[in-house]
N, C-alpha and C positions, 0 to 999 in steps of 0.2 A: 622516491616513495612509490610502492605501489600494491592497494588492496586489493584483495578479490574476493568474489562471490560465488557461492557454488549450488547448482541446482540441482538435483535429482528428478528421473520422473514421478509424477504425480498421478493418481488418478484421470484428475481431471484436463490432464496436460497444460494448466494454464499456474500462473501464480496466486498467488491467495496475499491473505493479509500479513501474513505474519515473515513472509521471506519475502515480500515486498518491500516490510519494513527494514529486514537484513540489509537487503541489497541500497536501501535507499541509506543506510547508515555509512555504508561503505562506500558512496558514492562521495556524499557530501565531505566525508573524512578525506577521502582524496584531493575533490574541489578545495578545499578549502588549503591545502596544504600544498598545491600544485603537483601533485600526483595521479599517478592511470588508473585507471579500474575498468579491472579484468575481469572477463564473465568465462569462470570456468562448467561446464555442462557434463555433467555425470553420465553419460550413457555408455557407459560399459555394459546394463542389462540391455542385448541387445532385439529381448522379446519385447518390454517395455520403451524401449527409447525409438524413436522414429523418425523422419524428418519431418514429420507433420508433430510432434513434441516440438522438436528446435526449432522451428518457426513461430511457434508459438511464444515460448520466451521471449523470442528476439521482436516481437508483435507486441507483446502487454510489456516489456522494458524501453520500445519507442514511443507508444504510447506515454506512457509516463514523463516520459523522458531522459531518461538512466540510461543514454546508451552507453556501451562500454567502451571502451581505448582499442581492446583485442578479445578475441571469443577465443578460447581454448577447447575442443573434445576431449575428452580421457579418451575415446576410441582411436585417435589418432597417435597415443602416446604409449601404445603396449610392448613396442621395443626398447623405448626407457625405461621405463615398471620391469620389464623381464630384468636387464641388465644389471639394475641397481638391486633387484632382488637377488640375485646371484651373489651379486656383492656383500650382500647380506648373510645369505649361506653360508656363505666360506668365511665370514670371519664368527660365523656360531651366535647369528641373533633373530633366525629364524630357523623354523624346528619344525619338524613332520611329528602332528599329532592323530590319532585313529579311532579315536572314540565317536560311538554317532549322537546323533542331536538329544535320543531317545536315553543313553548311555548318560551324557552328561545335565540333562535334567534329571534326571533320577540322583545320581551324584550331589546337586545341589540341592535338591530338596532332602537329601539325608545331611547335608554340611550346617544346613537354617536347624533341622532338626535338634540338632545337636548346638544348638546357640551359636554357631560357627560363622563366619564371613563366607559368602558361597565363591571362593576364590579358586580356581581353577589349579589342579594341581600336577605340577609335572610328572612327569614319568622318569625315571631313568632312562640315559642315554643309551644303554645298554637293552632295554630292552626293546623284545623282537616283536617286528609288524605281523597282524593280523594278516593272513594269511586272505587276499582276493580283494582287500580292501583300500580305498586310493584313501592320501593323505590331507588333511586339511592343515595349513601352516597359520603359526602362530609368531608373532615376536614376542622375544624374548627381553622381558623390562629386566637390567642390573638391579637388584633386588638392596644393591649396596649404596645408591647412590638416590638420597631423599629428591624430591622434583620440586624446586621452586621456583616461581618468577612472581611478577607484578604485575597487574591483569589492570589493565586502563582505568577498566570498574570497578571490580570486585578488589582492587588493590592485589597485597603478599598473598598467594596464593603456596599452599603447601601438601604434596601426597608426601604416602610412606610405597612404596613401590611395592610393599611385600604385599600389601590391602588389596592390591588392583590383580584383577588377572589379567595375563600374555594374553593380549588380543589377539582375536583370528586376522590373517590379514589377506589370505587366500582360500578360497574354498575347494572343496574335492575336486570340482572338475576344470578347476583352474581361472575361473574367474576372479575378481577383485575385489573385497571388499575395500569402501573410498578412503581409512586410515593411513593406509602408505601409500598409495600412488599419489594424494594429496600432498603428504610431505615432500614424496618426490618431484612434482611440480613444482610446490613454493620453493621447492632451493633451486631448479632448471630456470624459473621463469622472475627469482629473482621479489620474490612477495617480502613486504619489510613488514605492511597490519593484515589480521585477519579479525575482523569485526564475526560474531556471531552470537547462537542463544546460549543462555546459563546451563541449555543442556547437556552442553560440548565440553564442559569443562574437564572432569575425568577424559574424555577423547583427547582433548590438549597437555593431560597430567602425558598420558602413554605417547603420544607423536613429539611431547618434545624430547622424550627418550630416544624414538626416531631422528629425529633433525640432527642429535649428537652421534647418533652409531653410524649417519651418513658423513658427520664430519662437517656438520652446516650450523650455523647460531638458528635457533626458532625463529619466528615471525614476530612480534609485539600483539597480543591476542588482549581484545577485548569481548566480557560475553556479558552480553545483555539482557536484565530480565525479562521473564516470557510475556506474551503476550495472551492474555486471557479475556476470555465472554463469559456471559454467562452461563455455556455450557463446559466450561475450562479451556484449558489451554486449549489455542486455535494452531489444527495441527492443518498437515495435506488432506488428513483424512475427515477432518470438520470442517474444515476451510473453504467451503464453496462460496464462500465472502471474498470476491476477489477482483482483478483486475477485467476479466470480461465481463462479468456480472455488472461493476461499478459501469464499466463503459455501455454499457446496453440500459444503465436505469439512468444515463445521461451525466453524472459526476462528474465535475472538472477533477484532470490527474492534480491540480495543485492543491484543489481540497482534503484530499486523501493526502496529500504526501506532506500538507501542512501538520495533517495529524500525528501521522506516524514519526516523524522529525522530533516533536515537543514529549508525547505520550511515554509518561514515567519518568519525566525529568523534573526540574525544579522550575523550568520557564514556561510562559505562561502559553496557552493552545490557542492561535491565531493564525486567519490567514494570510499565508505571505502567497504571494503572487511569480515570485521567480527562486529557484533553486539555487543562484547566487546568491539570496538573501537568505534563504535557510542555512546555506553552506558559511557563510559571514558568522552566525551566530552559533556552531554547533560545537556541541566542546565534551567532551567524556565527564570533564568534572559537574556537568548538570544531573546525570544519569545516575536512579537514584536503583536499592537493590530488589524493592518490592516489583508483582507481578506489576503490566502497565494493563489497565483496565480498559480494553476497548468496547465503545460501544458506536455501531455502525448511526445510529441514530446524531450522532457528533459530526460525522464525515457530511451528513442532509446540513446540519447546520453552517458549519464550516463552508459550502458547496455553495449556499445562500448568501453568506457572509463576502464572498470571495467575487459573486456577481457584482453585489452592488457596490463594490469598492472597486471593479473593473473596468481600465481606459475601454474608448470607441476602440484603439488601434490596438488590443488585446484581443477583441474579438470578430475585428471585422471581416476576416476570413470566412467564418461559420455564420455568419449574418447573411437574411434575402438580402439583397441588392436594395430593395425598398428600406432601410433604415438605412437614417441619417445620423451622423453624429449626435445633433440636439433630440433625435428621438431616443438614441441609445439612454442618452442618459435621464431622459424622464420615464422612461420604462426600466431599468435595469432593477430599483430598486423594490420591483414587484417580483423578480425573480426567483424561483427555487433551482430550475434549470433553466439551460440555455434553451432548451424548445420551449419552453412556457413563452418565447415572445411571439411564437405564432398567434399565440390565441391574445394575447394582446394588441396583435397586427390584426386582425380581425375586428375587435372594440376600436383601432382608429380608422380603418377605411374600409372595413366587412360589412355583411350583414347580423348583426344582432336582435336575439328576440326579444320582443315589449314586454316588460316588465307585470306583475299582477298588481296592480297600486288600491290601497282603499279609495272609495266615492271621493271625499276628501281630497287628496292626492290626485283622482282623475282631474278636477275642479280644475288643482294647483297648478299643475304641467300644461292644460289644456291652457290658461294665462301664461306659462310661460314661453308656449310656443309661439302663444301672439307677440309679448315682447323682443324674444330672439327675432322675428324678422323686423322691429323696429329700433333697434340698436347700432353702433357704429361698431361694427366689426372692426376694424383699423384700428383700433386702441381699445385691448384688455376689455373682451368679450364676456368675459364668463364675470369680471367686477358688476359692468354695467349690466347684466343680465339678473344678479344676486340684490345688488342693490336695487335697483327700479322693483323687483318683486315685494323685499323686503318692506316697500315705503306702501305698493299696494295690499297685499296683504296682511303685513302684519306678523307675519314669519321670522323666525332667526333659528341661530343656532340647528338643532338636528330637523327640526321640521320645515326648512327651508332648503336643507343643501342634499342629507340620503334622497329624495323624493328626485332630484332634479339628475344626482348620481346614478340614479337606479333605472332613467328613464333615458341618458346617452349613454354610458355603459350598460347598463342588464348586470351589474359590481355593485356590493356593496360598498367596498372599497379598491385602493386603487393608487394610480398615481395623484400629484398635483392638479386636481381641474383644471386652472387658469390657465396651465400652457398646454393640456389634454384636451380642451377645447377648441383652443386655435388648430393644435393638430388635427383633430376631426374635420372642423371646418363649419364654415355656416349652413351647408345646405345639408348637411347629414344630420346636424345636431337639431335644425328645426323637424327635418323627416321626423326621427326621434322621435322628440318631442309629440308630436302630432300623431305618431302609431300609441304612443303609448295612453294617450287622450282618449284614443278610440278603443284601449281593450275592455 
């Protein structure tokens, strides 16, 4: 087996949410099946495509972690596109058309006029080329032969071939549009799925008429529905929701790809931590046919969710050297991102500001800084610290513990004290104590 995915330039030369989520669909379909996936790269426009594009992909796909099996150019492939094209000609399933763009909108605004399908209509083969004008080529769908197959998702899928127009497949000055060269890769390179959006379907009714006039079985295509916000569908061109963006606001890639994995299926939105686990659980028959409704505000929570469920040895690459295992894990669960544990490394061995306490509260702290230096630290500080107060004062519940929180962190909330105290330590936690006496 093996799927591919295919990128075209973009604006913004990077991936966005919504062929992030392609790629990631075709990734785990592979994984899970023991199959390759192949990153094929559109850059036939060669104003648009750069090498500073292609790095980019292959930059927000390692990231993630989607690397591919093999990377393909389409620029590297225009001797097989020429040839098979030929092959095409001469057996009469592509055809030199001459009308201009201005020509053939006009055309179909008079076909809609007239209640008509704005279907593209041929010419006779007889008649003769305008005169200074180069050719734009079209294939030629059998008009005889209805198109059906069975769409992973969408199930029996059926065109009438007469409905659809002869797609362009070559433009006047000889470049490509990605219809046929596409086809002609997946039969070169061997592709068995091609995962994609519900907008490709009509493209897959015409290319698997291609796959036959080259004399190749189609691919097994699934198309999945789109993915929408709430300003609709999320295209290249609204899509600045993406893979550098997520990396620059700090995002773990598994939050994001936890999402995009489950989002419009019938299973439930969770974070899973490694892409074999996603890839174990993904199955076309989840995949339901409504839009999937993203909202980025999901991917924050997801991001959160996905920390504090996080081993030490998950993260301990991207950790200061100053955390410990046992700190990981009594900080983690204060987490939205991974840098938020600086400023929680700061609340256990930094400086922090004294707190604004009422008269009251000064009172309370100012006795507790006396007790913390008469306490055994060596056995569960922060108990003996809470009780002894409790019995002097007369304290419990909130008006005993915020006051005491507010004055060694500068937090209303936080982690567990008992062991965020020990972590601190006795001489910071009395300092504390004693700044916040005095403001």
């Amino acid at each position: 087996m093996t799927v591919t995915t295919r990128f075209a330039p973009s604006p913004t030369g990077r991936l966005h949410v919504g062929n992030i989520r392609t790629a990631l669909h075709n990734f785990l379909f592979a994984r899970k099946h023991g199959g390759r996936f192949l990153l094929r790269i559109d850059d036939t426009d060669a104003e648009r495509s750069t090498a500073a594009f292609d790095q980019a992909i292959r930059d927000d796909l390692d990231w993630l972690g989607l690397s591919p099996d093999q990377v393909v150019r389409q620029s590297d492939r225009f001797d097989l596109y020429e040839r098979e094209f030929e092959r095409l000609k001469a057996a009469g399933r592509v055809y030199a058309c001459f009308e201009t763009a201005e020509e053939l909108e006009l055309r179909r605004k008079v076909l809609l006029g007239r209640g008509l399908p704005p279907v593209y209509e041929r010419k006779s083969e007889d008649a003769s080329a305008p005169e200074g004008r180069s050719p734009h080529w079209r294939f030629k769908l059998d008009h005889g032969a209805p198109i059906v197959w069975t769409d992973r998702i969408r199930g029996e899928q059926k065109f009438d071939p007469k409905l659809l127009s002869d797609p362009v497949v070559r433009r006047e000055n000889g470049s490509w549009l990605y219809l046929l060269p596409s086809v002609i890769d997946d039969i070169d390179l061997g592709i068995t799925d091609v995962v994609r959006g519900e907008d490709h379907v009509s493209n897959s009714a015409v290319q698997i008429q291609m796959f036959e006039a080259l004399g190749s079985d189609p691919p097994h295509f699934a198309h999945e529905a789109l993915l929408v916000a709430a300003e609709g569908k999320l295209s290249k061109r609204l899509g600045s929701y993406g893979a550098e963006h997520l990396r620059e606001e700090g995002v773990e890639p598994m939050a994001l790809l936890s999402l995009l994995a489950r989002i419009g299926t019938s299973q439930p939105v969770e974070p899973v931590a490694r892409l074999d686990d996603l890839a174990a659980a993904f199955d076309f028959a989840h995949f339901g046919r409504a839009p999937a409704h993203f909202d980025p505000h999901e991917v924050e929570l997801l991001n959160a969710r996905l920390l504090h469920l996080s081993d030490f040895a998950a993260v301990r690459d991207r950790l200061p050297a100053s955390v410990t295992e046992d700190l990981w894990l009594l900080l983690r669960a204060n987490l939205e991102h991974l840098s938020d544990i600086d400023a929680w490394l700061e609340v256990v061995s930094g400086d922090i500001p004294a707190p604004n306490l009422s008269h009251d509260d000064l009172a309370f702290v100012r006795e507790a800084a006396t007790v913390a230096e008469t306490i055994d630290w060596s056995a569960e500080p922060w108990k003996a610290l809470t009780s002894t107060l409790k019995e002097r004062t007369g304290r419990k519940g909130k008006p005993l513990f915020l006051p005491l929180r507010l004055a060694i962190t500068a937090r209303e909330s936080g982690p567990e004290m008992a062991p965020l105290v020990e972590s601190i330590g006795k001489a910071r936690v009395i300092e504390r104590l004693q700044a916040a006496a005095r403001r």
